[in-house]
C-alpha positions in Angstrom: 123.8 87.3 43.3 125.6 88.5 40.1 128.8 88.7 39.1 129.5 88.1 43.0 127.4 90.6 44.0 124.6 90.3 46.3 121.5 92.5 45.3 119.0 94.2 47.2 116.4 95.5 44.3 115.0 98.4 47.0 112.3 99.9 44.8 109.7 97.2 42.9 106.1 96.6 42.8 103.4 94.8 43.4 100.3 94.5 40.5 97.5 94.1 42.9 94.5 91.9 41.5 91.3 93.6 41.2 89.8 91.0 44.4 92.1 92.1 47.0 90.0 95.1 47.8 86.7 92.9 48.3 88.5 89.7 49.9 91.0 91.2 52.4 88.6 94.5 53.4 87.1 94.8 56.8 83.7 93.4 57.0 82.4 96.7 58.3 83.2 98.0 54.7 82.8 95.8 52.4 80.7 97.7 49.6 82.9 100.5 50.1 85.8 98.9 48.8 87.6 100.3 45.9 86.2 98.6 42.6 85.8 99.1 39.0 82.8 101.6 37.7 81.0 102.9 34.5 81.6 106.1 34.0 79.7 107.2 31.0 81.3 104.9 28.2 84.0 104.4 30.5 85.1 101.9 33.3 87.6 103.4 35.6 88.8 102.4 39.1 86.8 104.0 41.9 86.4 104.7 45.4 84.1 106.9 47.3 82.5 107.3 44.4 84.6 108.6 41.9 87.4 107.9 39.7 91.0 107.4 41.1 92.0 109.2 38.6 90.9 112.6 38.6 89.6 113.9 35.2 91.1 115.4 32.8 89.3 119.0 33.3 90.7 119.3 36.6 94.5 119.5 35.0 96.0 116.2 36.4 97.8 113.7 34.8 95.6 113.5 31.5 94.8 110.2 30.7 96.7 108.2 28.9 96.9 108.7 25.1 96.4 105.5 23.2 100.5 106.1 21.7 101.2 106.0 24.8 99.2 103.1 26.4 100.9 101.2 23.3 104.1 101.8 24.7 103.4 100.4 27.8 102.1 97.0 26.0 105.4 97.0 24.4 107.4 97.4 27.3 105.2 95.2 29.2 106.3 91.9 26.7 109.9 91.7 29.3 107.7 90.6 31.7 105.3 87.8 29.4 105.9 85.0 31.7 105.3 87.0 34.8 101.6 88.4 33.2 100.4 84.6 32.2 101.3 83.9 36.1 99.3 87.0 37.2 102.0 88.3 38.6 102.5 85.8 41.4 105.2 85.2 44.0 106.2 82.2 42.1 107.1 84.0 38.9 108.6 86.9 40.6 111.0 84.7 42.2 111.9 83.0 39.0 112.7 86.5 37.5 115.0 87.5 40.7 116.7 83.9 40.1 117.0 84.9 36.7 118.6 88.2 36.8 120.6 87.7 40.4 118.2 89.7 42.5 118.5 88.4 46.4 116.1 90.7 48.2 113.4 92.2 47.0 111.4 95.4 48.7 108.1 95.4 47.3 105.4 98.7 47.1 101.9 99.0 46.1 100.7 100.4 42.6 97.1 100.8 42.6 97.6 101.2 47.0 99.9 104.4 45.6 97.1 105.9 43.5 94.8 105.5 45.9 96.8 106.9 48.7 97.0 109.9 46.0 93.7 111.5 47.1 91.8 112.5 50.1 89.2 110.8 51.5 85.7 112.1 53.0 85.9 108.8 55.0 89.9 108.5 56.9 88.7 104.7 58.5 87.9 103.7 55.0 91.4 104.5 53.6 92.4 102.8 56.7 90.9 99.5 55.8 92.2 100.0 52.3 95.6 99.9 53.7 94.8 97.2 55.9 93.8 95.2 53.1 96.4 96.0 50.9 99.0 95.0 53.6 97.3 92.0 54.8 97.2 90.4 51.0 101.0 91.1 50.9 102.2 89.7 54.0 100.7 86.7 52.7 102.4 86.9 49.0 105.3 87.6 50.4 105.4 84.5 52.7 106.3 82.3 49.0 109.6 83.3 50.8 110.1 85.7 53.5 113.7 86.2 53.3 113.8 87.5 49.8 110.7 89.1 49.3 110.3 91.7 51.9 106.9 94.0 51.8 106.2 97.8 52.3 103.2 98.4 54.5 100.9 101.1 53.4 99.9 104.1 55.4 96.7 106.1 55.8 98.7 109.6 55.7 95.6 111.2 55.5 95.0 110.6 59.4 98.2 110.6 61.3 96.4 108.6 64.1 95.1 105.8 61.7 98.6 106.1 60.5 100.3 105.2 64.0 97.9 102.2 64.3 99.0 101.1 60.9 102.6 101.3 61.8 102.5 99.5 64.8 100.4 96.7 63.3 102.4 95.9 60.2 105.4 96.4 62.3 104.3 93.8 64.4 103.3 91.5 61.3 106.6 91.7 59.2 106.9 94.5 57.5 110.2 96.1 56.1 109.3 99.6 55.4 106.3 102.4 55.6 105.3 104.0 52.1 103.7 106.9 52.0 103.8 109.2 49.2 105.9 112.9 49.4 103.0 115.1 48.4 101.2 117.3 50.5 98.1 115.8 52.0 95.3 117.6 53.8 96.8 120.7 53.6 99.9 119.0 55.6 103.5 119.0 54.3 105.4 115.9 56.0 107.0 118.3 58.2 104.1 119.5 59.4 103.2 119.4 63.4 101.0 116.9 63.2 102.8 114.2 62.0 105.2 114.4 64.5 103.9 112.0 66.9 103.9 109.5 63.4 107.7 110.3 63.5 108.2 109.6 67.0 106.4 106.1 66.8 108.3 105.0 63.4 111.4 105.9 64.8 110.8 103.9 67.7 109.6 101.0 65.7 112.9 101.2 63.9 111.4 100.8 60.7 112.1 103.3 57.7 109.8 105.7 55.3 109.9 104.7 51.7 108.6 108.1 50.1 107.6 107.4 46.5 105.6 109.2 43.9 102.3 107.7 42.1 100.5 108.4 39.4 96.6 109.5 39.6 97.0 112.3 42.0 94.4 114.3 43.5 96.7 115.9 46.0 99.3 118.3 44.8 101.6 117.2 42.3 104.6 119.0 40.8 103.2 116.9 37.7 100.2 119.1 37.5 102.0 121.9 35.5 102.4 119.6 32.6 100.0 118.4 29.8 100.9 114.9 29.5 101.3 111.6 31.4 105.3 111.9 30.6 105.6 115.2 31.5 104.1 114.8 34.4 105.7 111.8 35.9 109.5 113.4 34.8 108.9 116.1 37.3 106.8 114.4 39.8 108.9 111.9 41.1 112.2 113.7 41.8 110.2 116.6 42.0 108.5 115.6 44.9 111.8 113.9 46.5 113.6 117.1 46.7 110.7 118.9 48.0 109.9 116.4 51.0 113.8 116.5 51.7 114.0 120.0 52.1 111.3 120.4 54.6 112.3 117.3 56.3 115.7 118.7 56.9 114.8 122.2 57.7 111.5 122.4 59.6 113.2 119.8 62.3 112.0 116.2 61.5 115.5 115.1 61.2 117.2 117.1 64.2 114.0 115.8 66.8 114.0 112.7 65.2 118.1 111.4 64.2 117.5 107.7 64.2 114.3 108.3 61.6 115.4 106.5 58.2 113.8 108.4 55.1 114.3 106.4 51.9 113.8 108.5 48.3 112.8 105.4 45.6 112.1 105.9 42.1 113.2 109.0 42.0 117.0 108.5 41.1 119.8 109.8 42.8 121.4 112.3 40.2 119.6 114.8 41.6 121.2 114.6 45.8 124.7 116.5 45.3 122.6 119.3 43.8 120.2 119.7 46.3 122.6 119.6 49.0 124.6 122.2 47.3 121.8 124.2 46.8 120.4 123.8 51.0 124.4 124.5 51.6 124.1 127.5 49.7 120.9 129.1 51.6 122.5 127.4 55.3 125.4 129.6 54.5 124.0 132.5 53.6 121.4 132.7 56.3 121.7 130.2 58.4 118.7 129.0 60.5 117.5 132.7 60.8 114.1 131.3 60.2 114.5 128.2 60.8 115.3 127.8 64.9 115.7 123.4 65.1 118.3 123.6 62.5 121.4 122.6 65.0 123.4 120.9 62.0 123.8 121.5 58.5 121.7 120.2 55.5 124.6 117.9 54.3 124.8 116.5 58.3 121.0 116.0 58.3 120.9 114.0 55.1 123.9 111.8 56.2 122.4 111.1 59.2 118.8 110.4 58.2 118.3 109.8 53.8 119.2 107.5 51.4 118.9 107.7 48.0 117.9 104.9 45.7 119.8 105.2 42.0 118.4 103.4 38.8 121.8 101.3 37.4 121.9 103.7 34.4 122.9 106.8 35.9 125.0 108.4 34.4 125.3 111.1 37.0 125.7 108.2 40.0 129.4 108.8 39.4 129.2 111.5 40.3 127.2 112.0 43.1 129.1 108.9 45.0 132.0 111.1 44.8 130.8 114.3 46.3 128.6 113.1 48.5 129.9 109.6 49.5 129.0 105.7 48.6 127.3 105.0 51.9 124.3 106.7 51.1 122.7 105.4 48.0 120.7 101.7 47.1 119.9 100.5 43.8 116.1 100.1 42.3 114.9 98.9 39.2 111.2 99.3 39.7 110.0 95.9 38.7 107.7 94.9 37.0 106.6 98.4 35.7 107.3 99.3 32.1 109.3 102.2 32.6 111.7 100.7 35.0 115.2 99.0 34.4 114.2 95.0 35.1 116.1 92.9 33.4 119.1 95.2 32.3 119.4 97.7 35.5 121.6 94.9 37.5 124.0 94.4 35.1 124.0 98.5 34.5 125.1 98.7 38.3 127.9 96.0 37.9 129.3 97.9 34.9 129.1 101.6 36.7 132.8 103.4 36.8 132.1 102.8 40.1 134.6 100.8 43.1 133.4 97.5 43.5 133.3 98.8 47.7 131.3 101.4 46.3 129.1 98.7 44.2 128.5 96.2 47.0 127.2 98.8 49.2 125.1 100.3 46.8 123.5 96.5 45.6 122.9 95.5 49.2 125.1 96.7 52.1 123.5 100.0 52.8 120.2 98.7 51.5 120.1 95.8 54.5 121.3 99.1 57.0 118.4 101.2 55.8 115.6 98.1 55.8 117.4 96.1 58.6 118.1 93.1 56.2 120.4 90.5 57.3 122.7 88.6 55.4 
C-alpha cells in the first residue's frame, strides 16, 4: 500500500534463468530446448536452430548498438540488489515492500521473444510454454497472494493453445499472454481462434496482449532502423491494431464476457482510437462488417482494459472521456525502460480523483484478473 493506496502493479516481468528451458522441458524434448549458441563470433539465444533474434539483414529490430546496451546497464543499477539475488521471489518481494506494491502480475521476457516467431515444430513451442509456466507457478508460490503469474500460450497452434489454457487454468494462473502480432498468417480475430475464445471465456480468465522484442512475425517495429524506434511503435502499435480487429471482426460481440487486457503499451493512446472506430462506425456503419451489433466505444467498455504507466501525461485525459473504470496501472518491473521505483508515486500524484486513483491501482485491476482483496 502507499499513501493508502493498495496497488496492483498489472504489467512486470520475470528474468527467466538460462536452466529453465533444460530443467522444466518435457523429457520427450529435451535437446530441443531453447539454449545459447555460437554463431560465428557470436553467442545468441536459439531455438530450432537459429537465433531468436532474427538478423539484422532481414530488417528486424537491429541489434542492439553498444550506446544503447550501455543504457540499459545504467538503468539496470535501480535494480542492484534484485541482479546479485538473480532475480528471485525473495528480492522481488522486498522491492514490492519497498515501493507499496501489493499484487504483482508477472509475464515472461525471453518466453515473449520466443513466442515472437514461428515454429516448424508447434509441440515444441508447446513444451516451451509448458516449461516456462511450470517454473513460475513454482516462483510464484514464495507467496501466492501477491505474486500472481501469466501463463504462456502456444498461439501458433490454437489447439495446443486450448490445452495450455485449461492446464494453467487449472494450476493457478491469473492471466493468458500472448503477443498482438499476427501469427501464421492469423490476425487474433481470425476464425480459427475462435474456439481459443470460447474456452478462455469459459475459463474466466483474461488475455494479457503485450508486445516483445526479437520478432520474427510482423511487427509495426519493422519500419524502423533501430531498437528505439522500433519498440515506440511496436507496442502501442500493435495494441491498437489487435483492438480494432477484435472489436470489428466479432470476437467481442460472440464472445462479451472475454477480458482483453493492453499492457505496456500505455493508455494515452484509447480515447483516440475510439474516436477514430466512432468515426468510421458513423460513417459506414457495419456495412462490411455484419457481427458489429454495438458500437466500438460499447465493445471496448464491455471487453478492454487499458494499463497506463503513472507518468502519463495524457491519463488525464483519457479517464475523462472515456471513464476511470477502464484503465490499471503498470510499471513493467524490473526492465530498464519501465517506471519501478518512481511510477507508484507518479500515479498517487496524477490530477486525478482519488476514486479514480484507487480504481486504477487495484479495483479494476482485481475485476479484470479476479483478485481478491
Amino acid at each position: 500500500m502507499r499513501n493508502g493506496f493498495k496497488i496492483i502493479d498489472t504489467d512486470c516481468h520475470q528474468m527467466e534463468p538460462q536452466a529453465i528451458w533444460s530443467d522444466y522441458i518435457d523429457p520427450a524434448f529435451k535437446g530441443r530446448e531453447p539454449r545459447h549458441e555460437m554463431y560465428g563470433s557470436r553467442r545468441l539465444f536459439s531455438v530450432e536452430g537459429e537465433p531468436v533474434q532474427p538478423p539484422e539483414e532481414e530488417g528486424k529490430y537491429p541489434m542492439h548498438a553498444p550506446e544503447f546496451l550501455d543504457a540499459v546497464k545504467v538503468a539496470m543499477q535501480r535494480f542492484e540488489r534484485a541482479q546479485k539475488a538473480k532475480f528471485d521471489a525473495e528480492s522481488r518481494l522486498m522491492d514490492m515492500d519497498d515501493e507499496g506494491v501489493d499484487v504483482q502480475v508477472i509475464y515472461p521476457t525471453i518466453g515473449g521473444q520466443l513466442l515472437g516467431r514461428e515454429f516448424k515444430d508447434p509441440e515444441l513451442l508447446a513444451a516451451i510454454c509448458r516449461a516456462y509456466n511450470d517454473w513460475s507457478r513454482e516462483y510464484c508460490s514464495k507467496d501466492t497472494a501477491r505474486l500472481r503469474w501469466a501463463a504462456m500460450l502456444p498461439i501458433q497452434s490454437p489447439d495446443l493453445a486450448i490445452e495450455e489454457a485449461k492446464r494453467a487454468a487449472a494450476n493457478g494462473a491469473v492471466s493468458f499472454y500472448i503477443r498482438p502480432n499476427p501469427v501464421a498468417d492469423r490476425n487474433l480475430y481470425a476464425d480459427e481462434y475462435w474456439p481459443l475464445w470460447k474456452v478462455v471465456e469459459g475459463l474466466n480468465v483474461p488475455l494479457s496482449l503485450h508486445d516483445s522484442g526479437s520478432p520474427r512475425i510482423p511487427s509495426f517495429g519493422d519500419r524502423m532502423d533501430s531498437h528505439t524506434t522500433g519498440h515506440i511503435l511496436s507496442h502501442p502499435f500493435e495494441a491498437m491494431s489487435a483492438m480494432a480487429g477484435l472489436i470489428w471482426f466479432g470476437v467481442a460481440e460472440n464472445f462479451p464476457k472475454l477480458r482483453v487486457v493492453h499492457v505496456e503499451a500505455d493508455a494515452g493512446w484509447a480515447p483516440y482510437w475510439l474516436q477514430r472506430m466512432e468515426q468510421h462506425y458513423d460513417f459506414s456503419g457495419k456495412a462490411e462488417h455484419p457481427h458489429m451489433k454495438k458500437t466500438p466505444t460499447e465493445y471496448f467498455k464491455q471487453n478492454f482494459f487499458v494499463a497506463a504507466r503513472g507518468d502519463e501525461m495524457t491519463l488525464k485525459a483519457a479517464v475523462d472521456l472515456i471513464g476511470e473504470d477502464y484503465f490499471l496501472f503498470n510499471t513493467d518491473y524490473p526492465h530498464p525502460d519501465g517506471t519501478f521505483p518512481w511510477g507508484m508515486q507518479s500515479l498517487v500524484d496524477q490530477p486525478i480523483s482519488d476514486d479514480a486513483k484507487r480504481k486504477i491501482l487495484w479495483d479494476n485491476a482485481a475485476r479484470a484478473f479476479n483478485i481478491a482483496a
